[in-house]
N, C-alpha and C positions, 0 to 999 in steps of 0.2 A: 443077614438081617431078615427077619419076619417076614411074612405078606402084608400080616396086621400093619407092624412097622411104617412099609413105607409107603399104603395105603393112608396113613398119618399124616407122613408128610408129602404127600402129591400136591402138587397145585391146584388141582381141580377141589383140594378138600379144604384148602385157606382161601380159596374166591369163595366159595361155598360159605365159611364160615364168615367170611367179609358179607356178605351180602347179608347174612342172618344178622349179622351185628350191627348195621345199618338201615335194615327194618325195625329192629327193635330201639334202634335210636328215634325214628321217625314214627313210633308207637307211642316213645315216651314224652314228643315232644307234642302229639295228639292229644294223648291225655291229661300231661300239664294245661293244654290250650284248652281246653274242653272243660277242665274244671275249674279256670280264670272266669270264663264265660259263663260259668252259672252260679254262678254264686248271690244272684237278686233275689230277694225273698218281698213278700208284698207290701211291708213296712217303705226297705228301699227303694223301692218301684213307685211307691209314695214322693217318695222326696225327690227323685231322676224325674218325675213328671211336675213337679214343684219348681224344678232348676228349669224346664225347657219351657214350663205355663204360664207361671206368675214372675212377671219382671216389671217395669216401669209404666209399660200397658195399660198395669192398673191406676194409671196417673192420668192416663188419657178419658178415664170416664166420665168424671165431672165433667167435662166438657161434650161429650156427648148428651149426661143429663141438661144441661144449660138449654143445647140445641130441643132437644125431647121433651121438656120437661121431666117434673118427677115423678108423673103418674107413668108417661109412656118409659120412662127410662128405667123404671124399677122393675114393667112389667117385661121388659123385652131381656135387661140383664138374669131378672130371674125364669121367665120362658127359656133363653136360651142356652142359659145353664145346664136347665135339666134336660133338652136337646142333646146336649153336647155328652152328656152323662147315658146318654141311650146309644148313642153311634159310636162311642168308646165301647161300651158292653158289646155292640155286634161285632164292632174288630177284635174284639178278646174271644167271641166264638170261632170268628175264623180263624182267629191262630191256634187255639184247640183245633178245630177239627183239621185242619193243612197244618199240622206242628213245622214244617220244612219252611213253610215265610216265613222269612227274616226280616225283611222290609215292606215299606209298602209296596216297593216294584211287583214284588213278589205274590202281591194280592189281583197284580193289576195283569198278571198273568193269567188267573185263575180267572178273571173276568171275560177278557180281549186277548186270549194266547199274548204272541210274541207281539204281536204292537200295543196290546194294553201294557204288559212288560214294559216296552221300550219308551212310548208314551208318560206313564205315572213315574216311570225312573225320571225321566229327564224333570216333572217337575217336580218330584221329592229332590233333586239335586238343586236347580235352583232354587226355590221356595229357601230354603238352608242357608242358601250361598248367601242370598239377599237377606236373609235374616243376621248371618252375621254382619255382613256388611251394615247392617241397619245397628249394629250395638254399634260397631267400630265408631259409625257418627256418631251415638249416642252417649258414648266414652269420649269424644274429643267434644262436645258440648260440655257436658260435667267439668270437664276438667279445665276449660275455659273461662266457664263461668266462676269455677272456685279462685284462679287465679289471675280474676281479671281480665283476661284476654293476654296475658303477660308473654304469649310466645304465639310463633305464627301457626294458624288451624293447621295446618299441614302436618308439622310438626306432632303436635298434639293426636294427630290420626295415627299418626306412624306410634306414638306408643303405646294407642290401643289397638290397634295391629299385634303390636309381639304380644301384650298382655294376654288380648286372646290367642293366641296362636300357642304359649308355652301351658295356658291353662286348658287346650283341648288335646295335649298331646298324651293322657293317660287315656289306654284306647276301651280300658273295662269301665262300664256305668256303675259297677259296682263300688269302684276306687274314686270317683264322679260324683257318688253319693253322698261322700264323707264334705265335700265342698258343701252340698246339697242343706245342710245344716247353716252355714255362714251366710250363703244365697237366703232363707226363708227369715231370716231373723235381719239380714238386711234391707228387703224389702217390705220387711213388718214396721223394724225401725223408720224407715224411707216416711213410710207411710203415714206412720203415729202422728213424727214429728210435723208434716203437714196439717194434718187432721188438727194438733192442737195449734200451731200457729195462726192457721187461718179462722180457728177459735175463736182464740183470744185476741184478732185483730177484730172478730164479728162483735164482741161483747165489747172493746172499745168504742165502736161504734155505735155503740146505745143497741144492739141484733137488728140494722136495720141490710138486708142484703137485696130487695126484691127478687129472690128467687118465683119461680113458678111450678104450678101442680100440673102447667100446659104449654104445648109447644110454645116457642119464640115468635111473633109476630112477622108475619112475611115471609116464613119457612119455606126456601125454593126445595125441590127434589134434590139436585144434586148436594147441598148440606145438610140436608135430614139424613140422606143415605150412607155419606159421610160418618157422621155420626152413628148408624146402627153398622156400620163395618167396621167401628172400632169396639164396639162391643163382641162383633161377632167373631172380628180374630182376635181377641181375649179369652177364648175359648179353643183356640187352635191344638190341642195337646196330642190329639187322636195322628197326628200325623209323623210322630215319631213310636204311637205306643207300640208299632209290630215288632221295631230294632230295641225295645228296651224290654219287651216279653220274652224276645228269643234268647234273652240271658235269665232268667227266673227257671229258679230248680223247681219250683213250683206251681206252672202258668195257670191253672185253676185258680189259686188266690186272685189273681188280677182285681177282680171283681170289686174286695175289699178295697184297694187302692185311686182303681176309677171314681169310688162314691167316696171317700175322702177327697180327694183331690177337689171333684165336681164341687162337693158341698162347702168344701173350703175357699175356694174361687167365688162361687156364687154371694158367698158370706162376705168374703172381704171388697167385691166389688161394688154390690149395693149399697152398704155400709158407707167406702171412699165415695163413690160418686152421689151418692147423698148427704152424707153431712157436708163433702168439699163446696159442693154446688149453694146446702143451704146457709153457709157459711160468707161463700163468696159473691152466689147470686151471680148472674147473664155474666158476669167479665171474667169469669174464672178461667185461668189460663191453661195450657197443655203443652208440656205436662205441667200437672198442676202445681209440683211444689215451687214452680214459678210465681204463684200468689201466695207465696209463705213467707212475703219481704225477703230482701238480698238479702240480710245475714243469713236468715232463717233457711233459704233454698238453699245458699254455699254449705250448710251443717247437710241437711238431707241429699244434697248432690255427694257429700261428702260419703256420706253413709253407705248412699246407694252404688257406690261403685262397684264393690263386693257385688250384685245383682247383676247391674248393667255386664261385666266380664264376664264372670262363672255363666248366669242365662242365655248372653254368645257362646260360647266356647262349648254349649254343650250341640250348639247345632252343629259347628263343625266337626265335632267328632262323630253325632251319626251320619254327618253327608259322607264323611270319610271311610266313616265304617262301611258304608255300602258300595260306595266303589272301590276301597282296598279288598272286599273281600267278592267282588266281580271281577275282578282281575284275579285274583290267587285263589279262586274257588276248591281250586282240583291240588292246591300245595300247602304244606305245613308252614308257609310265610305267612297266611293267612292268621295264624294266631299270634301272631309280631310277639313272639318271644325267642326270636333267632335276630343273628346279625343283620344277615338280609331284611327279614321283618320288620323290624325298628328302622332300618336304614329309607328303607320304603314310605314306612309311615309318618316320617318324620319329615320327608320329603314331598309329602303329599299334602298334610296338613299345613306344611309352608305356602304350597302353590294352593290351596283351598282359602287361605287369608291372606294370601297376596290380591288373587283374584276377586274376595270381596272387597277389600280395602281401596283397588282401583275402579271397583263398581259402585262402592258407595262416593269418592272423591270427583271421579271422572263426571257423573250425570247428576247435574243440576237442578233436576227435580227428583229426586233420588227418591224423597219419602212419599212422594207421589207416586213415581216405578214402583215404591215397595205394594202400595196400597192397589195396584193395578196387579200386581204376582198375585201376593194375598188374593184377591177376587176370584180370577183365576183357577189360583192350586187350595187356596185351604175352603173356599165352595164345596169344591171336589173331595179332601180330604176329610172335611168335619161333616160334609150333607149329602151329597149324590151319591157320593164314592160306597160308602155306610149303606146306603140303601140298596143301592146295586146288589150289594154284597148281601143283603138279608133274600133279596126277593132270587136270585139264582146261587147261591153259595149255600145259606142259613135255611131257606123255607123247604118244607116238606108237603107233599100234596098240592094241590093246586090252590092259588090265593085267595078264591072265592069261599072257601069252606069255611066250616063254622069255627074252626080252631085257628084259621090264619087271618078270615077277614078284618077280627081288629086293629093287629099288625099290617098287614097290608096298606091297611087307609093311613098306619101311621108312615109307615115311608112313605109310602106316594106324597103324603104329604111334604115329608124333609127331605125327598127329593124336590120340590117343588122350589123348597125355601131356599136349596141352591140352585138352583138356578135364577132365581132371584138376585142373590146374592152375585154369581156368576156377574150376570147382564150389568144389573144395576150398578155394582160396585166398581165396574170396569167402565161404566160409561160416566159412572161419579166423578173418577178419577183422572180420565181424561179431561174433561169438563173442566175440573178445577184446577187442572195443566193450562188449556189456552187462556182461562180467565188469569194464572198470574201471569203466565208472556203479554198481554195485553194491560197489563197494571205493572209491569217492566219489576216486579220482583222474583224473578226466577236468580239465582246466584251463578257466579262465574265455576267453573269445571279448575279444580286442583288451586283455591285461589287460598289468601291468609286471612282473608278475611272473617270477624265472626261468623260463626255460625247459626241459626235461628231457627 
């Protein structure tokens, strides 16, 4: 036989070609992963920020306007609209110019090395956690209320649990986006159907509602504040946009997407919380389609379910995304399109809405906890976080000069606002913690009773 020959078949030359065929397995399974993952154009980026922005929130406004009146309410939703629409654009330069965040951990690096890192991870995890956990009750509310109370809360949580849980388990926002459609048209619907009912209960009424142009008579701090931090996490969107840019084959566009979103938010929120408010006047409930009479709420609860799930389910797939893909940084499981992959993910996104489901059941003031997170991380996220990021990330020269100083004065300023936000909303929150244990309605931990 040849040299050639058996040069062919040595064993050194079939490990060799095992090994070749094995890299180019783990090339193919890169590149399949690689172009799952970019597939978001700024249209979808649109609607993935639509699914995780606008949800039943916007039902919480009118009652904020109630507290505010409609001068202060119109001008602070539409101020902080267009806030929210500036510190989005800065997180969209910083994922330009750092294309490698992924997340916001990732920005919180760039700030504080490894403990801004470790820091902004932990509350982009939470902030998520609690946000599902906050549909989870919000899906067994709805679903209560439609059918009477007919089966124990409990119950009712548990099968907004798996709803979310099977609806977060598609891991690309691109395939997220298609929901994204169902989500806006349900919380349109949601919406209408209040807006006209509470209508045409005003115009029964001969339009008499006493609403007001000015705050509420005897407005403490802690319920004014209340009220402008439900406005202000209605605005929260900047906190997931680095995990839904890092999939756009095009992160440039963003820009287009952010002033959609913004302007569409701001539109539909002045809009609800001012006709609901001048509709229903000081008693308007929250959420509001509670003053759309019981039939009227059981059709809009009905509606809104589609909202209430899909707008959960999208946070736990980016809390997921970012710790599935911090654990498997360096491995091709990371793009879960292998057994392993899927096997992982699906395991993960189990214990991610296990763990909200006994965080929203377990603590008894739960919406309160939320409202204390929120102060917390989306302060950080939608205002300090944004400004940090312009004046040592985004700025060029020093911020005295004549090209920066206008910029300058405006973060400092929304730096300012969160911290406001920060302090006040956390000290709201507690506040309005001792005052229900001291008025004995705080509810029992995992009980059947309704929910309110």
């Amino acid at each position: 036989m040849s040299e050639l020959n058996l040069k062919t078949i040595s064993p050194e030359s079939k490990s060799e070609n095992s090994q070749n065929g094995q890299l180019a397995d783990i090339a193919i399974i890169e590149a399949q992963g690689n172009a799952r993952f970019n597939r978001l154009g700024w249209k979808r980026l649109t609607v993935v920020l639509i699914v995780e922005a606008i949800a039943l929130g916007a039902l919480s406004i009118p009652s904020a306007f109630a507290t505010l009146g409609m001068v202060a309410g119109v001008i602070t939703t539409v101020g902080l609209g267009f806030v929210a629409i500036y510190t989005s654009y800065v997180v969209g330069q910083v994922k330009l110019a750092f294309p490698h965040v992924a997340h916001y951990a990732d920005a919180g690096r760039l700030l504080m090395g490894r403990f801004g890192y470790e820091l902004i991870g932990a509350m982009f995890a939470l902030e998520l956690i609690f946000l599902v956990g906050s549909h989870c009750l919000t899906g067994s509310i709805a679903l209560l209320n439609i059918s009477n109370n007919a089966i124990c809360s409990l119950a009712f949580g548990v099968v907004s649990a798996i709803v979310l849980l099977i609806l977060a388990l598609p891991p690309s926002f691109a395939e997220v986006a298609i929901l994204g459609y169902i989500d806006f048209v349900s919380v349109m619907l949601a919406i209408g159907i209040t807006i006209v009912a509470t209508g045409v209960s005003y115009g029964k009424a001969g339009g008499m509602s006493n609403w007001s142009a000015w705050p509420k008579d005897n407005l403490g701090f802690t319920e004014a504040f209340i009220a402008i931090t439900n406005i202000v996490f209605a605005y929260s969107f900047a906190v997931c946009q680095f995990s839904f840019m890092d999939e756009m084959h095009t992160p440039k566009d963003y820009v287009k997407s952010i002033w959609a979103l913004g302007l569409i938010e701001i539109f539909i929120y002045t809009l609800t919380g001012a006709l609901i408010y001048a509709f229903v006047g000081p008693d308007v409930a929250s959420p509001a389609l509670l003053s759309a009479g019981n039939l009227m709420a059981k059709i809009a609860f009905g509606v809104a379910l589609p909202v209430i799930f899909i707008s959960g389910s999208i946070n736990g797939t980016v809390v997921a995304r970012y710790i599935h893909g911090r654990i498997y940084k360096d491995s091709v499981t990371r793009f879960i399109n292998t057994k392993k992959g899927w096997i992982t993910w699906i395991a993960l996104i189990s214990v991610i809405t296990l763990v909200a489901w006994v965080i929203a059941e377990a603590i008894p003031f739960f919406s309160d906890l939320l409202s204390i997170c929120s102060a917390l991380f989306i302060s950080g996220f939608t205002f300090y976080f944004p400004a940090m990021m312009w004046f040592k990330l985004i700025r060029k020269g020093k911020w005295y000069s004549r090209e920066n100083l206008f910029l300058s004065i405006v973060n400092a300023i929304i730096f300012v606002i969160g911290m406001i936000v920060l302090v006040g909303g956390t000290y709201s929150a507690i506040d309005d913690i001792k005052n229900q244990y001291k008025a004995g309605t705080v509810r029992g931990a995992f009980t059947c009773a309704p929910l309110e």
